[in-house]
VOBA-1610 file (N, C-alpha, C; in pm, whole numbers, padded with zeros to 5 digits, always signed):
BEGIN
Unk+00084-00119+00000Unk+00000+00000+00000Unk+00088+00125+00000Unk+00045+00236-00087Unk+00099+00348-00056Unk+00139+00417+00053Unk+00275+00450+00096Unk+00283+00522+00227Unk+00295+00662+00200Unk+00268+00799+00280Unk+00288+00899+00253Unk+00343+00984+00396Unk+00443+00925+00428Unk+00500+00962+00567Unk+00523+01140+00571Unk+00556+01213+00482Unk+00572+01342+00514Unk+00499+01431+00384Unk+00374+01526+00465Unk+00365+01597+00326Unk+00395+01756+00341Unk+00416+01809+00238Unk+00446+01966+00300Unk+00359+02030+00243Unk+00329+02144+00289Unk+00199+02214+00237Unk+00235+02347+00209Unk+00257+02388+00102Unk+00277+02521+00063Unk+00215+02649+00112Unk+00236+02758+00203Unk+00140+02836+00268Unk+00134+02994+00141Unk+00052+03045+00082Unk+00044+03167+00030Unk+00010+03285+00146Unk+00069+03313+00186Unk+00015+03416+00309Unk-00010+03597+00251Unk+00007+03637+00127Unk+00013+03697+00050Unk-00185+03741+00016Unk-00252+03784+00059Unk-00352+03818+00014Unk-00418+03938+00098Unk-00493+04027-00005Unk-00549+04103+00016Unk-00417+04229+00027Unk-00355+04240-00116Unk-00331+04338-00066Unk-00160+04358+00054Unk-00188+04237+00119Unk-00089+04247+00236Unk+00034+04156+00215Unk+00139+04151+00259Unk+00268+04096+00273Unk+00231+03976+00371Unk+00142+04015+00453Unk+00172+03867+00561Unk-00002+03882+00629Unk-00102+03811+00525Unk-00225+03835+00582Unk-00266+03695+00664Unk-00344+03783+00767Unk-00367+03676+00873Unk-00532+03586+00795Unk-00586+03595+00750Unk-00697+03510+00610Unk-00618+03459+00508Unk-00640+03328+00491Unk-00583+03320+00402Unk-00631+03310+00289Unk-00572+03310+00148Unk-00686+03348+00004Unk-00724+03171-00005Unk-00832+03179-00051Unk-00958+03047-00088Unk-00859+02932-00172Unk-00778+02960-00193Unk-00663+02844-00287Unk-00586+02787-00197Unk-00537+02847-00119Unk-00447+02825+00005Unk-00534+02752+00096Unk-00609+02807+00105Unk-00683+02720+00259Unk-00777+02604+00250Unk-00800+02592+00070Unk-00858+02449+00006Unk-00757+02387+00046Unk-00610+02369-00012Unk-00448+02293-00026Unk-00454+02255+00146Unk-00475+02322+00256Unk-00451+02332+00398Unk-00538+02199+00453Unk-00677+02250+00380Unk-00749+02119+00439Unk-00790+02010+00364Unk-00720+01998+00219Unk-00682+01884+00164Unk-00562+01766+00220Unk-00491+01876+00254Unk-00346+01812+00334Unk-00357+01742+00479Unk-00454+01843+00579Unk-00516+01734+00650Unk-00563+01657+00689Unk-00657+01655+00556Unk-00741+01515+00535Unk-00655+01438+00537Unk-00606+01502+00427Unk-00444+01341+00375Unk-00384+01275+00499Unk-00341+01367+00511Unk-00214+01312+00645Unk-00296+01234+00773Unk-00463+01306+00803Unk-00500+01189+00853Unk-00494+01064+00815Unk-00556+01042+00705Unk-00574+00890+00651Unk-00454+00840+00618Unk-00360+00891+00583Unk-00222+00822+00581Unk-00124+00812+00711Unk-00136+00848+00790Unk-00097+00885+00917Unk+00024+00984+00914Unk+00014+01091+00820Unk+00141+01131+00800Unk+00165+01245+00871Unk+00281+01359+00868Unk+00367+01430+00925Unk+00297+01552+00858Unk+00262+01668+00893Unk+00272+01793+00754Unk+00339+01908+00799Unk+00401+01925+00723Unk+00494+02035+00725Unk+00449+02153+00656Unk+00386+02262+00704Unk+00362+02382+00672Unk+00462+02474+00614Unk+00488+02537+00514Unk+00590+02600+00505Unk+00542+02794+00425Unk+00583+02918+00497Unk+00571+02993+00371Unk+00678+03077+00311Unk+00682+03096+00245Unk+00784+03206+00198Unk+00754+03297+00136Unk+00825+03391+00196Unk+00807+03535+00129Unk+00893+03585+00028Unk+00840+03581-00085Unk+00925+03679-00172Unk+00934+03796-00173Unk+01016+03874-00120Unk+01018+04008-00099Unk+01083+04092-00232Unk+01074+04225-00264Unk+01086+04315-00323Unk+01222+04376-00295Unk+01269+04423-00452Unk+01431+04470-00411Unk+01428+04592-00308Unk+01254+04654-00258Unk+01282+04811-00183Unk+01198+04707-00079Unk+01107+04634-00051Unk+01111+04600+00068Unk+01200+04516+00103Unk+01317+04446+00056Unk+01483+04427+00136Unk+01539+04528+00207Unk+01522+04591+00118Unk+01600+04765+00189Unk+01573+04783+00291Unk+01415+04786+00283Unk+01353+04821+00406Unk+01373+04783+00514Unk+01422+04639+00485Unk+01390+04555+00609Unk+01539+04552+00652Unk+01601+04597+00588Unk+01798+04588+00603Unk+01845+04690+00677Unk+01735+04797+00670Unk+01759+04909+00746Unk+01689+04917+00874Unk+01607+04848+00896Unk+01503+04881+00998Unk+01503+04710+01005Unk+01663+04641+01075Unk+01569+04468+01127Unk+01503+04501+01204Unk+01564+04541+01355Unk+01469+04528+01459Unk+01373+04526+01450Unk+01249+04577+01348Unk+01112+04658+01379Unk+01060+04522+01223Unk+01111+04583+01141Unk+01028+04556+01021Unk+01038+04406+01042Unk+01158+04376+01029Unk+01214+04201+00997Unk+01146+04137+01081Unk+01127+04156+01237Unk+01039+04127+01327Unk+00924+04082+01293Unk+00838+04193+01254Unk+00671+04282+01247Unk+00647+04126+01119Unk+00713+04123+01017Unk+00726+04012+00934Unk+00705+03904+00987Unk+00809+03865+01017Unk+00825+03701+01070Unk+00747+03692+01164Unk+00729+03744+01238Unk+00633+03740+01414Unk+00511+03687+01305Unk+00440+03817+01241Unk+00288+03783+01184Unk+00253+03673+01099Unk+00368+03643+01058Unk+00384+03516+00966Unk+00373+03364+01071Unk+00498+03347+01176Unk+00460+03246+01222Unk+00319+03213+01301Unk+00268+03364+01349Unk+00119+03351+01399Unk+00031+03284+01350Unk+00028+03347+01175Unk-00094+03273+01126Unk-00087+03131+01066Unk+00067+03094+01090Unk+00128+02933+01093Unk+00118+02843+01232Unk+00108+02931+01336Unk+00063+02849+01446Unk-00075+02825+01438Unk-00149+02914+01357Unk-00307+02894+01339Unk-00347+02722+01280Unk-00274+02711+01152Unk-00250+02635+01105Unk-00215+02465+01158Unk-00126+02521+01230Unk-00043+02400+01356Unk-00175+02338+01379Unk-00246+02405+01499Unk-00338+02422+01565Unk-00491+02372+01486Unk-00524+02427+01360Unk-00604+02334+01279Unk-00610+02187+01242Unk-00478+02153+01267Unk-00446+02001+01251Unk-00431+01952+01368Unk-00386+01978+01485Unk-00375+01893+01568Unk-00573+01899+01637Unk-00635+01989+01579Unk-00775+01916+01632Unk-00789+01814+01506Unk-00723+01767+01443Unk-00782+01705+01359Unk-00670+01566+01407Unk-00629+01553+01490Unk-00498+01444+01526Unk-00411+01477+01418Unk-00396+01538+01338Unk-00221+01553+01271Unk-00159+01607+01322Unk-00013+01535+01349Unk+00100+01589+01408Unk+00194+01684+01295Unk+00197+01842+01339Unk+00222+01917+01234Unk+00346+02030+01258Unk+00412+02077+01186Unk+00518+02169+01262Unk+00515+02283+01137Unk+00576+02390+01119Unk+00621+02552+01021Unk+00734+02572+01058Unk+00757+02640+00915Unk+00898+02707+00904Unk+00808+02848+00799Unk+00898+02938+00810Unk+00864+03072+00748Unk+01033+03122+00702Unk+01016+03133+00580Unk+01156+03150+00509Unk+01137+03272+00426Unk+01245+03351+00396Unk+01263+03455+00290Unk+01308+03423+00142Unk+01209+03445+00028Unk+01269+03381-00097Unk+01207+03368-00172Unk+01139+03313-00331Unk+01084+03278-00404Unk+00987+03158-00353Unk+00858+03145-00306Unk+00825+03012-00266Unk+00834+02848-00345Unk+00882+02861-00473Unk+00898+02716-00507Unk+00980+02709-00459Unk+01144+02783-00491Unk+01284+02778-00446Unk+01273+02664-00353Unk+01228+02804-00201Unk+01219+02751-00080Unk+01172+02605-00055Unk+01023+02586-00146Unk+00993+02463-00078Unk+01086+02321-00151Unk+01123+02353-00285Unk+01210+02286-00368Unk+01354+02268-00261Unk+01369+02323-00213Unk+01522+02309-00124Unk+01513+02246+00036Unk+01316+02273+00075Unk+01295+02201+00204Unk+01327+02028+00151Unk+01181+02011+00007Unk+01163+01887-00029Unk+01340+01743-00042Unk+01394+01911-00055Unk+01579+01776-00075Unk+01610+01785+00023Unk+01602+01886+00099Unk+01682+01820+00258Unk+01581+01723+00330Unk+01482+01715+00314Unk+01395+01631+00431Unk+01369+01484+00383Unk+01373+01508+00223Unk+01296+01433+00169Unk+01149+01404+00186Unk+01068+01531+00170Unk+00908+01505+00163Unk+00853+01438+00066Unk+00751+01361+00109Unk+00713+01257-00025Unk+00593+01287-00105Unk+00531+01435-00076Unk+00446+01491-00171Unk+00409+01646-00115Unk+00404+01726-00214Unk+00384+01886-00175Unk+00242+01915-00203Unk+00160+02012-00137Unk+00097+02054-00171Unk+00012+02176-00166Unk+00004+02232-00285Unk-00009+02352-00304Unk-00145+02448-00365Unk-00180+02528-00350Unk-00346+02602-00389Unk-00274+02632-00562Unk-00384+02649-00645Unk-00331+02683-00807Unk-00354+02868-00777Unk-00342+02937-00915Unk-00366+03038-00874Unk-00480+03084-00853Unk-00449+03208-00760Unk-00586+03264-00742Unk-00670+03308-00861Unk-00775+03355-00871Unk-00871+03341-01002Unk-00839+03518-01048Unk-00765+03536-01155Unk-00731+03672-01213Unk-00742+03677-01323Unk-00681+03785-01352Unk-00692+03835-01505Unk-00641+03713-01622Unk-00528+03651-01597Unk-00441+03588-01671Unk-00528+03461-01701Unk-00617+03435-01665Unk-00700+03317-01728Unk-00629+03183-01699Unk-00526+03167-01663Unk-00448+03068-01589Unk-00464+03015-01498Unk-00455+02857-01494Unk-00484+02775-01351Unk-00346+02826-01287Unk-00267+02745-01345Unk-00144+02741-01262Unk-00080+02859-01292Unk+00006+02925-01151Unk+00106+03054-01190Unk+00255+02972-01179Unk+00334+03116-01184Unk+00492+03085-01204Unk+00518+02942-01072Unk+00464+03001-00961Unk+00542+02909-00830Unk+00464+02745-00870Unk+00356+02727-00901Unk+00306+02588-00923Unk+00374+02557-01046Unk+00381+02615-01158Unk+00468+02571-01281Unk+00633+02529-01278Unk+00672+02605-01172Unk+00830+02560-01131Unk+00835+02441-01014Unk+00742+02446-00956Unk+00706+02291-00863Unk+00715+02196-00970Unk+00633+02194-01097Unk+00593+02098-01211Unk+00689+02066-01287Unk+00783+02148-01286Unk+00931+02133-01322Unk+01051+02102-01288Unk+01076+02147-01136Unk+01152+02102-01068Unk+01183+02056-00940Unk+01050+01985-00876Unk+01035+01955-00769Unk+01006+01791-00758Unk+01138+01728-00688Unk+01182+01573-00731Unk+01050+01503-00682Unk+00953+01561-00561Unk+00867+01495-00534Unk+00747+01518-00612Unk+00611+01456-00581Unk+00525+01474-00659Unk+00440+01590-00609Unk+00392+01617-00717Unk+00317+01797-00648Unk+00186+01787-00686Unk+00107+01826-00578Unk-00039+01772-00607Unk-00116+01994-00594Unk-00135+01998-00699Unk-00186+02136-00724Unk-00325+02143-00688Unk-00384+02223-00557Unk-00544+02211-00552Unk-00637+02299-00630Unk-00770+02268-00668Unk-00806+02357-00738Unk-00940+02352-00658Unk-01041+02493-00617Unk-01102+02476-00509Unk-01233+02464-00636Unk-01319+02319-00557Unk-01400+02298-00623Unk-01486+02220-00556Unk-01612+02230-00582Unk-01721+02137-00502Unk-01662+01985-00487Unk-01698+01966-00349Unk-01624+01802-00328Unk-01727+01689-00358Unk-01732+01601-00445Unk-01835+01532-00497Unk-01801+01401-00399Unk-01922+01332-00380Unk-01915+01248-00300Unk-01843+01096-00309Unk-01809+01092-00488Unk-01710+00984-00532Unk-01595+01069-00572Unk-01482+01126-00524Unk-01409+01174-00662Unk-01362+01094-00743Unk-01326+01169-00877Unk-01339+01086-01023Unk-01126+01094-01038Unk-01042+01038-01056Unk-00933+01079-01106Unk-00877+00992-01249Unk-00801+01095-01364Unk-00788+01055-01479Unk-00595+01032-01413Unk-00624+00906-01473Unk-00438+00923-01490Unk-00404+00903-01672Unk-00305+00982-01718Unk-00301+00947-01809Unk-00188+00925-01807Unk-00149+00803-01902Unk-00041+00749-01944Unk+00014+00721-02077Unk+00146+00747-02106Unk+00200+00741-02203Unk+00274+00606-02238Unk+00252+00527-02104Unk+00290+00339-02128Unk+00462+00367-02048Unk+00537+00497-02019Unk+00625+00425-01985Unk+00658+00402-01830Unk+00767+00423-01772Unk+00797+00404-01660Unk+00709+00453-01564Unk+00696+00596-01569Unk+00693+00714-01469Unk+00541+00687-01484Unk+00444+00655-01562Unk+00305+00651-01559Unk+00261+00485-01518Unk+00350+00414-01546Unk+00321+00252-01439Unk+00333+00309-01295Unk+00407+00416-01226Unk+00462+00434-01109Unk+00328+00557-01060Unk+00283+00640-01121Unk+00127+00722-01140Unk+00072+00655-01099Unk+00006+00534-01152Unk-00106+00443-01168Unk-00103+00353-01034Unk+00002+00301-01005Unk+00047+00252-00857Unk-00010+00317-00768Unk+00025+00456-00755Unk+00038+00556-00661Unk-00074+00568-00640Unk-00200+00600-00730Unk-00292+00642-00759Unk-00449+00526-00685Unk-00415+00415-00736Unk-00463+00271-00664Unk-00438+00258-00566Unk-00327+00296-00509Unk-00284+00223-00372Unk-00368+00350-00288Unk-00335+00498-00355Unk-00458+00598-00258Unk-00586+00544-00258Unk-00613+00530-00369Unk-00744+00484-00398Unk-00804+00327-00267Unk-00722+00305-00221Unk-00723+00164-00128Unk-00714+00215+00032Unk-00701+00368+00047Unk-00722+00404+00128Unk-00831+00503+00141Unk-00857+00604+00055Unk-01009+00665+00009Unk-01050+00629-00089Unk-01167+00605-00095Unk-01279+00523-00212Unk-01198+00682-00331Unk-01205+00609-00469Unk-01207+00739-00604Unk-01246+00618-00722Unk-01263+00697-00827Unk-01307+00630-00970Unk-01237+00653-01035Unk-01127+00575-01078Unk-01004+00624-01168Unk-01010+00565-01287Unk-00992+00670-01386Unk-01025+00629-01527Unk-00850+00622-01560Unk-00827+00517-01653Unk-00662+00538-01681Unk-00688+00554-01847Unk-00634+00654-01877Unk-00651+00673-02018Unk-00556+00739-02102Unk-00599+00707-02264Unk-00394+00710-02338Unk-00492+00760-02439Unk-00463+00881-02507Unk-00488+00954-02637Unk-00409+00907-02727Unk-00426+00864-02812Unk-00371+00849-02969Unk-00422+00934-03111Unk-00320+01035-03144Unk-00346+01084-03262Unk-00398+01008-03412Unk-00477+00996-03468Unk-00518+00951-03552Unk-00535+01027-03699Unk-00474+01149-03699Unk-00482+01213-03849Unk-00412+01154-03960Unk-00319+01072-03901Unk-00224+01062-04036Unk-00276+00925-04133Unk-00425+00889-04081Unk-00512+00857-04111Unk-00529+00909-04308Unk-00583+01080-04258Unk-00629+01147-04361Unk-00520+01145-04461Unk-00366+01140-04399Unk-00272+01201-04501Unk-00225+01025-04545Unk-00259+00934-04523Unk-00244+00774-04590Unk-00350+00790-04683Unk-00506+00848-04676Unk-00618+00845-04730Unk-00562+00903-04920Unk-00505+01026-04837Unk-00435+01097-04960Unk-00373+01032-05103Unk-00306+00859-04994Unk-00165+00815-05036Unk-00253+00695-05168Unk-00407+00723-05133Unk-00473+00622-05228Unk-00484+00489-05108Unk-00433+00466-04993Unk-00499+00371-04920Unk-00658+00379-04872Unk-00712+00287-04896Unk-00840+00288-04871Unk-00953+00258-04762Unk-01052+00306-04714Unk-01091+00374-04617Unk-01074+00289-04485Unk-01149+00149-04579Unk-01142-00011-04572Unk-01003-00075-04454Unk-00899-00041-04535Unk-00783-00012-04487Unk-00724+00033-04357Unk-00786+00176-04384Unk-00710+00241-04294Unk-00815+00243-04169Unk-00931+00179-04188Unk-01064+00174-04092Unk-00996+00034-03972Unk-00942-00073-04067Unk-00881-00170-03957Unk-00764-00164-03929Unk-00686-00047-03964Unk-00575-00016-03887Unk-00567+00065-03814Unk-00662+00154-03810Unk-00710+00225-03645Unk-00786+00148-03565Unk-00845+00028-03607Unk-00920-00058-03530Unk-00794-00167-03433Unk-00675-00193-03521Unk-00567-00295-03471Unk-00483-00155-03378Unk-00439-00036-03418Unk-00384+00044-03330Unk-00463-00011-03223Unk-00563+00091-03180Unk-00670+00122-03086Unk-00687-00050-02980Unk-00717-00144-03026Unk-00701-00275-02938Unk-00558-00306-02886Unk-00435-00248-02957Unk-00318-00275-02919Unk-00313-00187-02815Unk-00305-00020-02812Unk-00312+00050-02692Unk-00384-00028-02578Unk-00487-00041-02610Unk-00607-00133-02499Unk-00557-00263-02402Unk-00468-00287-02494Unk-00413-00434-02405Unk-00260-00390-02337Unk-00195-00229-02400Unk-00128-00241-02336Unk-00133-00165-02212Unk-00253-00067-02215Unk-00294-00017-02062Unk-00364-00141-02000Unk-00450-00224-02052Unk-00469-00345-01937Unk-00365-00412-01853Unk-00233-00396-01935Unk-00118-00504-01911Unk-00047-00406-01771Unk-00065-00241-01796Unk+00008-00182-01729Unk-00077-00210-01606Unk-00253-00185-01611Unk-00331-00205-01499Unk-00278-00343-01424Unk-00277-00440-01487Unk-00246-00600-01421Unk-00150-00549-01348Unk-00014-00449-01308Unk+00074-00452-01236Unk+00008-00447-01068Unk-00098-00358-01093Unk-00133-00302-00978Unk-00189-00384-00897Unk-00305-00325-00762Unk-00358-00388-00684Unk-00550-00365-00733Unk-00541-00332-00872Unk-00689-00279-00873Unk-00828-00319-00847Unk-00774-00441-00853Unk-00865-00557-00834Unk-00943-00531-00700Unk-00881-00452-00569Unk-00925-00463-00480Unk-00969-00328-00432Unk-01002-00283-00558Unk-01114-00127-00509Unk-01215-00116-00551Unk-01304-00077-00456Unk-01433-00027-00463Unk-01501-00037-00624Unk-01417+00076-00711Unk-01498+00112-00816Unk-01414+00016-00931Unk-01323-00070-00903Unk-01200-00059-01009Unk-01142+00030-01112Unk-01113-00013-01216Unk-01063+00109-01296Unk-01086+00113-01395Unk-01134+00223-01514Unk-01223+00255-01624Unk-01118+00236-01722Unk-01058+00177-01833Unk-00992+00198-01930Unk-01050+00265-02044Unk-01001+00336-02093Unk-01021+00456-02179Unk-00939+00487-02327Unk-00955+00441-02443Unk-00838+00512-02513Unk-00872+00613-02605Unk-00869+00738-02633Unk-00877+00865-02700Unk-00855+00885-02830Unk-00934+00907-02899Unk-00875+00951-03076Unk-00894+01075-03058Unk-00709+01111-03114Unk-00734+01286-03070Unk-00576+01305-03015Unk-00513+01411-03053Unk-00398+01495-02962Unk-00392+01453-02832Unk-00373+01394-02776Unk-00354+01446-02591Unk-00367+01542-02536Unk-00283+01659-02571Unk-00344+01754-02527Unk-00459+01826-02552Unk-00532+01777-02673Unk-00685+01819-02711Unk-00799+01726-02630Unk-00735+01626-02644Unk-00861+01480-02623Unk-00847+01444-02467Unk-00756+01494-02397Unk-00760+01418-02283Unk-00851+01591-02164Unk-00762+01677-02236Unk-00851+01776-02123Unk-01001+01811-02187Unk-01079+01764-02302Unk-01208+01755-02323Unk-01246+01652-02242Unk-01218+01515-02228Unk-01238+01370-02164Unk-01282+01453-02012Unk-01117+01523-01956Unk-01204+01524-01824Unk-01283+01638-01851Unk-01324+01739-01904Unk-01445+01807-01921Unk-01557+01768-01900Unk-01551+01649-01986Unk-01682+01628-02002Unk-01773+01512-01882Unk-01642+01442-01818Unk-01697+01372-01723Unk-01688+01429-01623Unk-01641+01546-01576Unk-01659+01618-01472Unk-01503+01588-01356Unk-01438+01511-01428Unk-01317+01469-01326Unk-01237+01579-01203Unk-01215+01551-01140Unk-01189+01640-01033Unk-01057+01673-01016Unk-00936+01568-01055Unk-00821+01527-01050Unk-00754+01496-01229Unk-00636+01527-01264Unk-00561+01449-01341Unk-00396+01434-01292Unk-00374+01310-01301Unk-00239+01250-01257Unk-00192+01239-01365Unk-00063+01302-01397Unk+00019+01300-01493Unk+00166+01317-01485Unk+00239+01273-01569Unk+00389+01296-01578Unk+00400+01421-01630Unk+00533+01523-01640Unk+00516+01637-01653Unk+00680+01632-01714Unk+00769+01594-01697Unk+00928+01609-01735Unk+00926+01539-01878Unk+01001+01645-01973Unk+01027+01586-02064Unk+01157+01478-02112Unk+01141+01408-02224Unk+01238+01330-02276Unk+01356+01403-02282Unk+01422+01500-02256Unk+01542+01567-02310Unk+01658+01574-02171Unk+01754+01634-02198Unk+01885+01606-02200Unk+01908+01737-02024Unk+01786+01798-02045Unk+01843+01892-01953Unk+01760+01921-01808Unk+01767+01810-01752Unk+01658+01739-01585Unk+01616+01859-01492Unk+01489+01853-01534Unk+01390+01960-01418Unk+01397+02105-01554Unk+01452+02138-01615Unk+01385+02263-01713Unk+01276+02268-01774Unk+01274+02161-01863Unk+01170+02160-01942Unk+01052+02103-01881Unk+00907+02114-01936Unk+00775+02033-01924Unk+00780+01940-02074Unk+00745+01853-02074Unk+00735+01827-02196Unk+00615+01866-02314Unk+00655+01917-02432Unk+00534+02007-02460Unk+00415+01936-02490Unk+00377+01866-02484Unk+00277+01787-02466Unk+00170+01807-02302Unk+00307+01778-02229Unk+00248+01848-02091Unk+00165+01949-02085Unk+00291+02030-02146Unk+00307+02192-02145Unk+00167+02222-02200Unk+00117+02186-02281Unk+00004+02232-02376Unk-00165+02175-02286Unk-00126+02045-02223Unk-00246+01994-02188Unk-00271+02084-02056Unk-00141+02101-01983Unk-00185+02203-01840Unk-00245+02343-01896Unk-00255+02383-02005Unk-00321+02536-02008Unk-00447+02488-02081Unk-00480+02386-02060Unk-00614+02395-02143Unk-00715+02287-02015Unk-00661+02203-01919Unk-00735+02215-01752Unk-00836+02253-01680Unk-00907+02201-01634Unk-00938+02316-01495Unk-00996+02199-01404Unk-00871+02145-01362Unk-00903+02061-01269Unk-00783+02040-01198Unk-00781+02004-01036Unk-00682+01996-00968Unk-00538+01849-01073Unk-00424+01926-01026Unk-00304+01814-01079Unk-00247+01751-01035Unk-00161+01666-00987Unk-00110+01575-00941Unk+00001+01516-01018Unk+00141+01631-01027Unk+00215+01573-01143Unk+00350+01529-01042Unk+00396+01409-01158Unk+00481+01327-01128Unk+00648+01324-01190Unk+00757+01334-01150Unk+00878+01281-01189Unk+00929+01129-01223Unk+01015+01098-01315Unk+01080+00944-01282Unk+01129+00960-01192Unk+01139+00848-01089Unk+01226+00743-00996Unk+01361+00855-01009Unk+01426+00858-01102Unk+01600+00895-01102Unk+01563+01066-01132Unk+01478+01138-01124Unk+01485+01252-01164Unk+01586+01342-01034Unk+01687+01390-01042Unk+01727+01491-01010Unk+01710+01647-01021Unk+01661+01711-00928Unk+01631+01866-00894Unk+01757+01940-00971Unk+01759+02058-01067Unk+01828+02143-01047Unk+01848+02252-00972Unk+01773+02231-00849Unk+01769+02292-00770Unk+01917+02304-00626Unk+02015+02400-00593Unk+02077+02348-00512Unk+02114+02508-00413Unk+02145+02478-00305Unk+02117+02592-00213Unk+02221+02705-00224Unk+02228+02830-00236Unk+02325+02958-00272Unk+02455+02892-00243
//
């Protein structure tokens, strides 16, 4: 069964306006009591963390005036982190904070390697102009954060949740799908596992004088081959022994077109996905495939690294 011994919880303390508000904004405090749920049912650890990114004139500020300012900061900050503390231990989680100065992925990217936390989690952005789920700090989690980062998105809690994992058949999405079942074996969910396959080049064989006939049972032999090889990936697991088992699914269509209509249209609450691309340079890139399916979303994420992924992340 899945263990989830330490999770950390990303704090935005940044709202309304203020540097260090004692409310916290509706993204943040979904992520807060998602995390406690969690850590109840897993029996785990949570580690609160926030960071402040400060401004090249509020440094100044605070460089000139520690006593007062640097104080007035940190004091109000760990307050509304003892709040926090204190929310979980009525809930039996055993919970502790840290409040750091810095970029908040940085920070939590540099807690996650010293402690080794085994999943982060964080509010998406708040709802603005930019039409964007995710901002800069969740997009650099998705990139370079060795653990898995589960992005919340605040949304009515349905009484089954639904989660899509999608997989591309290799490593890192057999290790998704694991992850995903074995939660699933501790809270009831309905997990659909599903693999998009492009099918145009269909039209451009059609072109080639192959005939319809043709090319009708060779999207028919694709399409059963995908099918048996997400069954084969499912057989690894434990699925057999959940509630809803698991929906196999395969997509005609882009991935990044066909899979964020899929969960559209079934209402999915969750997608589990890999996020690092095939290339040469570990934790920069998303792979654009990723890249393309996260801006077209609107559902909480749950993205994943390989096993050997190394952070380019390393401390000043």
């Amino acid at each position: 069964m899945q263990t989830l011994n330490s999770i950390l919880v990303g704090v935005d303390l940044t709202h309304a306006d203020r540097l260090v508000a004692s409310d916290l904004n509706e993204q943040t405090a979904e992520a807060v009591e998602r995390a406690i749920w969690a850590a109840s049912r897993f029996n785990a650890k949570l580690l609160f963390i926030a960071a402040i990114d400060l401004s090249a004139h509020t440094k100044h500020l605070l460089e000139e005036d520690k006593n007062h300012l640097h104080k007035n900061v940190t004091d109000e900050a760990h307050a509304v982190m003892q709040t926090l503390i204190d929310q979980a231990k009525a809930q039996g989680v055993d919970s502790s904070s840290q409040v750091a100065l810095g970029p908040p992925w940085r920070e939590i990217i540099l807690e996650v390697i010293k402690d080794k936390h085994d999943l982060v989690m964080v509010g998406t952005r708040p709802h603005g102009l930019s039409g964007r789920l995710f901002g800069g700090t969740v997009m650099n989690l998705f990139r370079q954060c060795p653990c898995p980062v589960y992005a919340v998105k605040v949304d009515e809690e349905p009484d089954v949740p639904e989660v899509v994992v999608a997989s591309d058949m290799s490593e890192v999405s057999t290790d998704i799908l694991n992850f995903v079942v074995n939660a699933a074996q501790v809270a009831d969910m309905k997990i659909h596992l599903v693999h998009a396959i492009d099918t145009k080049l269909d039209q451009r064989l059609k072109g080639l004088g192959v005939s319809d006939d043709t090319l009708k049972k060779c999207t028919e032999d694709i399409l059963d081959e995908v099918r048996n090889e997400l069954n084969e990936q499912l057989a690894q697991t434990d699925f057999r022994t959940l509630t809803y088992g698991v929906q196999v699914h395969v997509l005609e269509g882009a991935p990044e077109v066909a899979i964020p209509a899929y969960i559209a249209e079934t209402k999915v609450n969750l997608l589990a996905m890999g996020t690092l691309a095939r290339s040469g340079l570990s934790g920069f890139f998303i792979g654009n495939t990723a890249e393309r399916m996260l801006e077209k979303v609107n559902c909480s994420v749950l993205a994943f690294k390989p096993a050997d992924f190394v952070s380019p992340v390393v401390p000043e």
